[in-house]
C-alpha positions as CSV (number, residue, x, y, z in Angstrom):
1,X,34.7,8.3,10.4
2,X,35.6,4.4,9.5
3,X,37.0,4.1,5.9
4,X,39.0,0.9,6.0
5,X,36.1,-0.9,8.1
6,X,33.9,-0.7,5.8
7,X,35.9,-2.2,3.2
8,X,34.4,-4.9,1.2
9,X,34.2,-8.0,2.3
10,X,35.6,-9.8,-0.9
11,X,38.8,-7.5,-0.6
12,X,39.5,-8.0,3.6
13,X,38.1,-11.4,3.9
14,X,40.9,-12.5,1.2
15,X,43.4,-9.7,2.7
16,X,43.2,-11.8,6.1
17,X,43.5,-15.1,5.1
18,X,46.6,-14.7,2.1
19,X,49.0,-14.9,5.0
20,X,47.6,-15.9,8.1
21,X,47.7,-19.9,9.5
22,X,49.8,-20.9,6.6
23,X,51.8,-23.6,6.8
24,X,55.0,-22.4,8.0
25,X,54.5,-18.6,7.4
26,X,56.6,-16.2,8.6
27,X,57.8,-14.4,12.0
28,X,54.4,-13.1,11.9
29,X,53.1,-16.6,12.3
30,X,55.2,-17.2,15.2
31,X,54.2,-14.0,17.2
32,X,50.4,-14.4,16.3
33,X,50.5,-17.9,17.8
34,X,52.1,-16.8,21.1
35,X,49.4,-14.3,21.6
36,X,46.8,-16.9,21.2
37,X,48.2,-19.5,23.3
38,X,48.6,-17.1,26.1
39,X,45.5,-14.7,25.0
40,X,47.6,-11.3,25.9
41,X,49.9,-9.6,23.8
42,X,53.2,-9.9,22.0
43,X,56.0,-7.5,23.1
44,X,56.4,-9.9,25.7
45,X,55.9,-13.1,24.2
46,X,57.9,-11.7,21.4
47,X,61.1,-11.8,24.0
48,X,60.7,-15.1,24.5
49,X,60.4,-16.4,21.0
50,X,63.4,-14.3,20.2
51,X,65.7,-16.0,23.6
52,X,64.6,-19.3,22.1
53,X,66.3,-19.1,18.7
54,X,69.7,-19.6,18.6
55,X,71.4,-19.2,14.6
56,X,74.2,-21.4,13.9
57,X,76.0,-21.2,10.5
58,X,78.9,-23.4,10.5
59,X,81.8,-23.1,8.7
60,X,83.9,-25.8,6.8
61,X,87.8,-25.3,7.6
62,X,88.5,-23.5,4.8
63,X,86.1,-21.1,6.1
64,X,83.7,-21.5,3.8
65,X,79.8,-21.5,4.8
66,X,78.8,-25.2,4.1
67,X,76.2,-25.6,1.6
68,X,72.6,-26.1,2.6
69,X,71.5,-29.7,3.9
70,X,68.5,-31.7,2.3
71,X,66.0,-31.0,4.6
72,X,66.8,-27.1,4.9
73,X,67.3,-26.5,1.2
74,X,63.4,-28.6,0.8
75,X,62.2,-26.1,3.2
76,X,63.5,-22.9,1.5
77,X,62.7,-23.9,-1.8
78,X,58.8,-24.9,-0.5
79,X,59.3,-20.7,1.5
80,X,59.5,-19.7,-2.6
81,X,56.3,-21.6,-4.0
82,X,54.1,-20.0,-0.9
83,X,55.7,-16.6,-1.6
84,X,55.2,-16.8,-5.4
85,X,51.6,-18.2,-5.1
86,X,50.2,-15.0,-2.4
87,X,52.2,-12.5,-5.1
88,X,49.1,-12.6,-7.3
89,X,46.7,-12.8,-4.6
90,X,48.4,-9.6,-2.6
91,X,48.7,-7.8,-5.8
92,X,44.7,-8.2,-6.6
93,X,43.4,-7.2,-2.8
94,X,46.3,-4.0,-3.3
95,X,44.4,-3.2,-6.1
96,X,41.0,-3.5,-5.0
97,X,41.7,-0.5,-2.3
98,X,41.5,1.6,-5.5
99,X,37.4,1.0,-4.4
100,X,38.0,3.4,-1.5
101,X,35.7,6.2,-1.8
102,X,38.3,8.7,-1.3
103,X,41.3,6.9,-3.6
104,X,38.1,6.2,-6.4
105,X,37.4,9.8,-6.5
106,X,40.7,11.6,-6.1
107,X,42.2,13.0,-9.0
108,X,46.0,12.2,-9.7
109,X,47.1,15.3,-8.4
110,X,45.1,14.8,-4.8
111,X,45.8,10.7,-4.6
112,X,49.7,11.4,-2.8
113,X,47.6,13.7,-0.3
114,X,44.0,11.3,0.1
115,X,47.1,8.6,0.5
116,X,48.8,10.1,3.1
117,X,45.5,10.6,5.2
118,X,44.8,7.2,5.0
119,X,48.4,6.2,6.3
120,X,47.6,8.6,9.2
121,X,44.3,7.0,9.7
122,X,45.9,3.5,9.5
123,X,48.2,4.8,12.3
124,X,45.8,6.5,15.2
125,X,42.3,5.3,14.2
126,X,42.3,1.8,16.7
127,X,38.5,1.2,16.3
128,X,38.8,1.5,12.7
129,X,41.9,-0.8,12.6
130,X,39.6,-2.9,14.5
131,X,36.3,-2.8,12.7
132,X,38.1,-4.2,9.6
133,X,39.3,-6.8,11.8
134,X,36.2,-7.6,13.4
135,X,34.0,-7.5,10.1
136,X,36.4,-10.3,8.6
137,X,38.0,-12.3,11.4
138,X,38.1,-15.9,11.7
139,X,36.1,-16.9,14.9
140,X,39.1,-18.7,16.1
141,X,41.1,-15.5,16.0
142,X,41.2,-12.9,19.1
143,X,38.4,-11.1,19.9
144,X,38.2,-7.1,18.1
145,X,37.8,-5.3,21.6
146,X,41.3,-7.2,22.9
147,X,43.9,-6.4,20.3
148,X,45.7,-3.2,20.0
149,X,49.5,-2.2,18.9
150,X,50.6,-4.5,20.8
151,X,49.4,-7.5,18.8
152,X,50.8,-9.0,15.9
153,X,47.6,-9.3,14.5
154,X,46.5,-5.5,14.9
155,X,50.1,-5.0,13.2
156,X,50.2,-7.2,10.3
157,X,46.6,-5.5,9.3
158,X,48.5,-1.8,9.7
159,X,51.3,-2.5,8.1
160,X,49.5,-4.8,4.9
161,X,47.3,-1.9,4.3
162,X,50.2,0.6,4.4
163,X,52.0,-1.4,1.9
164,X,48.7,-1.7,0.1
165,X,48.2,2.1,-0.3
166,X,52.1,2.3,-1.2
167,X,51.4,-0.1,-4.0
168,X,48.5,1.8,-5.5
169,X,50.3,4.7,-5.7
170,X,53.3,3.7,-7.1
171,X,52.2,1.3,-9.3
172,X,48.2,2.3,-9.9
173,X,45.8,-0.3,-11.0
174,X,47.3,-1.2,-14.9
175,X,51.1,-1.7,-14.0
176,X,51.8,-4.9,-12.2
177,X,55.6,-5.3,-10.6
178,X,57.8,-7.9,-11.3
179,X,57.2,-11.3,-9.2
180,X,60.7,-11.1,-7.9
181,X,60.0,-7.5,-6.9
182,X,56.9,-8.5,-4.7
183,X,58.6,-11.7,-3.1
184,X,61.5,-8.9,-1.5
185,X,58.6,-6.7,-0.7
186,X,56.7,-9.8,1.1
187,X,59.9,-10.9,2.5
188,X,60.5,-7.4,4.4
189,X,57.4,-7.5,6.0
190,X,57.6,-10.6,8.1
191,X,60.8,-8.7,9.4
192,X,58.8,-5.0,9.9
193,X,55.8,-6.2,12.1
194,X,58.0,-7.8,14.5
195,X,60.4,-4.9,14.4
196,X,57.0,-2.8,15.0
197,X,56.3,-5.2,17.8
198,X,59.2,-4.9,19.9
199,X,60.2,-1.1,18.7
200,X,63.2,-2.0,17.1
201,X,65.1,-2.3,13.7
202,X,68.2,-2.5,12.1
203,X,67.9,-1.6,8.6
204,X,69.2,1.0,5.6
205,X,66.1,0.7,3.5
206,X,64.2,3.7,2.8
207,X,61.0,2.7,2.4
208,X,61.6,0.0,5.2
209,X,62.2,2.7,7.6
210,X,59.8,5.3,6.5
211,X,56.8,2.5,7.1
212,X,58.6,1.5,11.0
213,X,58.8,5.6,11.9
214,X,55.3,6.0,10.9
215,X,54.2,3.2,13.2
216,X,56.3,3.0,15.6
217,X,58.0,7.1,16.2
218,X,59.5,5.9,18.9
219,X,61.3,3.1,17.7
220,X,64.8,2.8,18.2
221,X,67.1,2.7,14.6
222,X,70.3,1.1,13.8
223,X,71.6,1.8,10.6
């Protein structure tokens, strides 16, 4: 049976579009783009990205880390107005899974188990994952019948929906996080669906690696 599908159109159509082709995003960005240019997959494309980035942080003699240039401090400080302008609108489409039959009608002592079904659900149910992508997709965006785990697309709707049923029972539908709470939160992601993507991920976070093992068993952790 389809439950995330089915999901309204006002929630998913807004779920797809807070982070998708805008101006420069996030890894997730990157990796969706390869997969349309070359219409395939990522694992491989996400190789290639990944040879093509070399990080260079120089050092002044002292040893010290120089300070930020012009041009990159512009671009990090314009990264924190697009992260604190989708806070709100994540929060409101997290919220609006409480419409899910099974999340509506669950008492408070059967929400951690309907939740955990869903996150199962989320994981093996493919033509689910894709019906809610096809019911709300761009036209512009792949077609439902081509993407699988091995998209950044297919990924990114996995992982925001696991974060979304995370949210709602953590924080309900009353209690709203801080803003500097949700920008970490936001932040990790761009790094989870591309550790997804390639199976791989260097982390200590609990909850960062609870989400990866769920998607991705086997992964390979450094910690």
């Amino acid at each position: 049976m389809s439950i995330f599908e089915n999901a309204t159109t006002r929630v998913s159509r807004i779920f797809l579009s807070c982070t998708v082709l805008r101006k420069g995003c996030s890894n997730f960005l990157v990796l969706a783009r390869c997969s349309v240019w070359k219409a395939r997959h990522v694992s491989r494309q996400s190789q290639h990205c990944g040879r093509t980035i070399e990080f260079i942080i120089p050092k002044e003699p002292s040893g010290e880390y120089f300070k930020l240039d012009g041009a990159s401090l512009m671009q990090t400080e314009e990264r924190s107005e697009q992260l604190a302008e989708k806070v709100p609108m994540m929060i409101h489409v997290w919220q609006s899974l409480r419409e899910l039959p099974a999340i509506k009608n669950a008492s408070p002592k059967e929400l951690p188990e309907v939740i955990k079904a869903h996150k199962i659900k989320i994981r093996d149910d493919r033509d689910d994952m894709r019906g809610f992508y096809a019911n709300h997709r761009y036209p512009y965006f792949p077609p439902p019948d081509l993407i699988d785990e091995q998209w950044a697309y297919f990924r990114w709707i996995q992982v925001y929906l696991l974060v979304g049923l995370d949210f709602i029972n953590r924080y309900g539908v009353n209690s709203v996080p801080s803003e500097e709470n949700m920008i970490h939160e936001l932040i990790d992601l761009d790094y989870l669906i591309p550790a997804i993507l390639v199976g791989g991920l260097a982390c200590r976070e609990k909850m960062f690696l609870k989400r990866f093992r769920l998607l991705r068993s086997d992964g390979v952790v450094l910690r």
